[in-house]
C-alpha positions in Angstrom: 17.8 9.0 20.0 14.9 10.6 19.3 11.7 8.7 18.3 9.5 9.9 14.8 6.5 11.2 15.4 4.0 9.4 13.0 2.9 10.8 9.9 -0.7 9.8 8.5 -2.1 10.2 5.2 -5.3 9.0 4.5 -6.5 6.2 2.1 -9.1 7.9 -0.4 -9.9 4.3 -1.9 -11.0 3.2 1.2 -12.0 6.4 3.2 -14.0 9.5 2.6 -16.3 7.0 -0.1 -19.2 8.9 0.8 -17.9 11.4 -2.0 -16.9 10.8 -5.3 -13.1 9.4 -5.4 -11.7 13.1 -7.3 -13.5 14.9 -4.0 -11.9 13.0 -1.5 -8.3 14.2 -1.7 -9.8 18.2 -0.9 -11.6 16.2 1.8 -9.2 14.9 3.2 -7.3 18.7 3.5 -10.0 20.0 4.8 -9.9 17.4 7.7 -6.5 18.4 8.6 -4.3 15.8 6.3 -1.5 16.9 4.4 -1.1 13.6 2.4 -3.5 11.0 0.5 -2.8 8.1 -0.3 -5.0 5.8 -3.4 -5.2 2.0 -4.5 -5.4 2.0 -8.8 -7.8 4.4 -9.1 -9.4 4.0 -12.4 -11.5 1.0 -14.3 -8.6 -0.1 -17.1 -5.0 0.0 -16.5 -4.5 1.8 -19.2 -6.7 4.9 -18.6 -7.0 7.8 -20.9 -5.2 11.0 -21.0 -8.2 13.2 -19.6 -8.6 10.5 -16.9 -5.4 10.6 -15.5 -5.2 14.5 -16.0 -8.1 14.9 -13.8 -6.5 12.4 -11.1 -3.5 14.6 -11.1 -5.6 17.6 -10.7 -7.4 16.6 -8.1 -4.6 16.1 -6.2 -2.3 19.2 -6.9 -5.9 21.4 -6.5 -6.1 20.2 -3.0 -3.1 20.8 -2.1 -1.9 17.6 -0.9 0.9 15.1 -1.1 0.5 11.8 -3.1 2.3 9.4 -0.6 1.4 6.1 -2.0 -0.4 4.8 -5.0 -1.4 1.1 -6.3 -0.2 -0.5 -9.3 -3.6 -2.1 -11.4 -4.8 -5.1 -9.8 -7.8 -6.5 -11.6 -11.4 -6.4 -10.0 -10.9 -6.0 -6.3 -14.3 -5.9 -4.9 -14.7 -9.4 -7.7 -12.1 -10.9 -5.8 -8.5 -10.4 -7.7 -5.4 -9.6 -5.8 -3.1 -8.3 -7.8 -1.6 -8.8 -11.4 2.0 -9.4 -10.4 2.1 -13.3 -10.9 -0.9 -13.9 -13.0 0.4 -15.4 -16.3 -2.7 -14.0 -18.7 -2.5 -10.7 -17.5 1.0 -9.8 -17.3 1.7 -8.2 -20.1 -1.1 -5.9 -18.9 1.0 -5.2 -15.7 4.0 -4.4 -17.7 2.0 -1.9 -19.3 0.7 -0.1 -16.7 4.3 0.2 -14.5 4.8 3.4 -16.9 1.3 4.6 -16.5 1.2 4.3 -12.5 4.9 5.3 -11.9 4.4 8.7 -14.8 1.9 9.9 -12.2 3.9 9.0 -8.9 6.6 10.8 -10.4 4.7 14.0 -11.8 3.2 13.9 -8.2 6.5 13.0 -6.2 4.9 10.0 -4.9 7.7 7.4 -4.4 5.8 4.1 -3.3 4.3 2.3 -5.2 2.4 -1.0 -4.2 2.7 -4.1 -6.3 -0.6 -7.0 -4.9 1.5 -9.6 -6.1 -1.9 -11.6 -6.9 -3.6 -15.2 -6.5 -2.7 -18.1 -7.6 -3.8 -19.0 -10.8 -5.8 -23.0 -11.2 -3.5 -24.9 -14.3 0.0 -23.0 -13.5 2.2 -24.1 -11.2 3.4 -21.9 -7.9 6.7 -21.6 -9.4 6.1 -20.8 -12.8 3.8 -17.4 -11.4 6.7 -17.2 -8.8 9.2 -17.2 -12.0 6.8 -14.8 -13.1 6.5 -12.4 -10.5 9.8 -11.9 -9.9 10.6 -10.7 -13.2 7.7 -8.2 -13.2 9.1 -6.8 -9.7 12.1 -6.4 -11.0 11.1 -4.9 -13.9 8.9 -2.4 -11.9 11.1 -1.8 -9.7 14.0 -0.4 -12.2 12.0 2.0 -13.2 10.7 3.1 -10.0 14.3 2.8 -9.2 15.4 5.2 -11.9 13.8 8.4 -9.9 13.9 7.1 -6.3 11.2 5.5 -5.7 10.6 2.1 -4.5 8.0 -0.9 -5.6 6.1 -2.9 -2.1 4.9 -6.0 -1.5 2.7 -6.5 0.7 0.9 -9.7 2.8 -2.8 -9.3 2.6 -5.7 -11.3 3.9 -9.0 -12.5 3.7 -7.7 -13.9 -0.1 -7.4 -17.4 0.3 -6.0 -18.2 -2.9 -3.5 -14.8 -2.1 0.4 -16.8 -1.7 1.9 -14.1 0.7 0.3 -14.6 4.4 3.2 -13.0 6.5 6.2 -10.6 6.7 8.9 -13.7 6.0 6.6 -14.3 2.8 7.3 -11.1 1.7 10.6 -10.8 2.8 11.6 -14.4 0.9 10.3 -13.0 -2.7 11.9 -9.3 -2.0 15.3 -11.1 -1.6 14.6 -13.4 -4.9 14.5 -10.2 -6.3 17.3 -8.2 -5.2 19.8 -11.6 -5.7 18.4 -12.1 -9.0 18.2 -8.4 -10.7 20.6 -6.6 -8.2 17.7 -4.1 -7.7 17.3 -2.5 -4.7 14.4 -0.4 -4.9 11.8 -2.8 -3.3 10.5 -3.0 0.0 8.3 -4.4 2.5 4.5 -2.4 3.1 3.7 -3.6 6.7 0.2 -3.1 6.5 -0.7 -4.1 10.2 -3.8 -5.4 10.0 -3.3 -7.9 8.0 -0.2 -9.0 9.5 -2.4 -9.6 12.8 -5.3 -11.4 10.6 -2.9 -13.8 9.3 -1.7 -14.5 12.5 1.8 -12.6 11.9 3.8 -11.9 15.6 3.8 -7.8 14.4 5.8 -6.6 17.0 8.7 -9.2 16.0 8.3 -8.5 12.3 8.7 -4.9 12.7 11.8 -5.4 14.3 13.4 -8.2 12.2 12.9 -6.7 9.2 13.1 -2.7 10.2 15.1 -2.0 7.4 13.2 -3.8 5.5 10.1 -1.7 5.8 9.1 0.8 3.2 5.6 1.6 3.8 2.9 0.8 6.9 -0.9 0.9 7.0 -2.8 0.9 9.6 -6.4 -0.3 10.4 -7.8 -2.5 13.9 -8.8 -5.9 14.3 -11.5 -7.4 13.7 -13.7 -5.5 11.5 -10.9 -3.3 9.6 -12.3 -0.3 11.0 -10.4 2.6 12.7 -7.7 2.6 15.3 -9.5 1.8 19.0 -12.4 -0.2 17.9 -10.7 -3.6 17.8 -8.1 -5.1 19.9 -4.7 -4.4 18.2 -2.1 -2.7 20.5 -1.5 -0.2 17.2 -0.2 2.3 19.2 2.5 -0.3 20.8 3.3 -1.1 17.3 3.9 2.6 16.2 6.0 3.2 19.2 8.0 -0.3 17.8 8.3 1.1 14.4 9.2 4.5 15.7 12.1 3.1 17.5 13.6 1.1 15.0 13.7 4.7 13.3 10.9 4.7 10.9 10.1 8.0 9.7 7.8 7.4 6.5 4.2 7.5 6.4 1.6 5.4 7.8 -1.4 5.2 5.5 -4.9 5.1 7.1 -6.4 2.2 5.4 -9.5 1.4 7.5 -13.4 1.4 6.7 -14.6 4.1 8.8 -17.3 2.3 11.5 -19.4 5.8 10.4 -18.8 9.1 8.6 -15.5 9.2 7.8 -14.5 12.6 9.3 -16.1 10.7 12.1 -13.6 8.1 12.8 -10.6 10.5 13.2 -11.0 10.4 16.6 -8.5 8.2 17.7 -6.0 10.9 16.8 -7.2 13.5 18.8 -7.3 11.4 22.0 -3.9 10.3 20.6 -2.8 13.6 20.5 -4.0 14.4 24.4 -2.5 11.4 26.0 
């Protein structure tokens, strides 16, 4: 069998921040990419018309392929993870699945990424467990509805963040799928945090291969690109490659300079 050859699309929330965010997607063309990538990309999950119209332009203008987009989840730079599981605020999630899945669809983006959010001080873990599996579900029927599919993903460097590891993930993807019958929900492997939290990557990507939806990529420590940590992330692509992934791995680093800069990883990829 043949083995994938990766696809990368570039993470405009994270990278290319030396420009404003409606530049970056051009920018990232004009670097070579054919796909971007965004976390929520505006202040209020419910954004206005002329907001989201100039999102979508910006995209379609520079000619590439939205490949992954963010549901709203609160402040991140303040320190929220998500909106999935947080009893006060999820009637504002519910309201922005149709805002953040009318764009992935007019943009044929079809994953969408649900930060499934901290754990809140005077509710129990179950009741924002109870919680969060109703709001997946709900998301993910309606991504479901024009073939797309809702992640969740293990982050780190949250403490107060629930889901630390694939098997975390896994464990509230199956609640889901028993309890709703949806299957439109999947795992986003995002590699570096799987390795900060300790995660044996190489043994999660094959456990749950059919499991994965999405993957991101970024080295260890220091989140910056590919060859300036110690992360065999090559070893893990070739894993994911033979367990026959063929979706798109989202660059979600901090550049350790100029953005355009730290794409050179791929071109000594390329040459080996």
């Amino acid at each position: 069998m043949e083995t994938a050859v990766p696809k990368f699309a570039v993470n405009c929330s994270i990278l290319f921040t030396e420009l404003p965010l409606l530049q970056r997607p051009a920018a990232a063309r004009s670097a070579g990419f054919e796909a971007v990538e965004f976390w929520w990309p505006f202040d209020s999950a419910l954004p206005g018309d002329a907001d989201v119209d100039a999102f979508e332009r910006a995209i379609l203008e520079a000619g590439v392929q939205l490949t992954g987009l963010n549901f709203a989840a609160g402040d991140l730079p303040g320190g929220d993870r998500g909106l999935v599981s947080w009893p006060q605020r999820s009637l504002e999630f519910r309201d922005n699945i149709a805002v953040t899945l009318g764009i992935g669809e007019r943009l044929g983006c079809r994953a969408f990424n649900a930060l499934y959010g901290n754990r809140v001080e005077g509710f129990a873990p179950q009741a924002q467990d109870d919680l969060a599996a109703e709001n997946l579900a709900l998301a993910a029927t309606a991504a479901g509805s024009f073939g797309a599919t809702v992640l969740v993903e293990p982050v780190s460097g949250a403490e107060r963040y629930p889901l630390l590891t694939a098997a975390d993930a896994i464990a509230v993807i199956d609640r889901v799928v028993a309890e709703s019958g949806v299957t439109s929900i999947g795992l986003l492997a995002d590699l570096y945090h799987l390795t900060v939290n300790g995660d044996d990557v190489s043994k999660a990507i094959t456990t749950y291969a059919d499991r994965i939806a999405h993957v991101q990529i970024a080295d260890a420590p220091g989140r910056n690109e590919p060859g300036t940590g110690t992360i065999p992330i090559a070893q893990h692509l070739g894993e994911l490659a033979e367990t026959g992934y063929d979706g798109w791995i989202g660059l979600e680093y901090k550049p350790s300079g100029r953005t355009t800069d730290s794409f050179g990883w791929l071109t000594d990829r390329a040459s080996s």
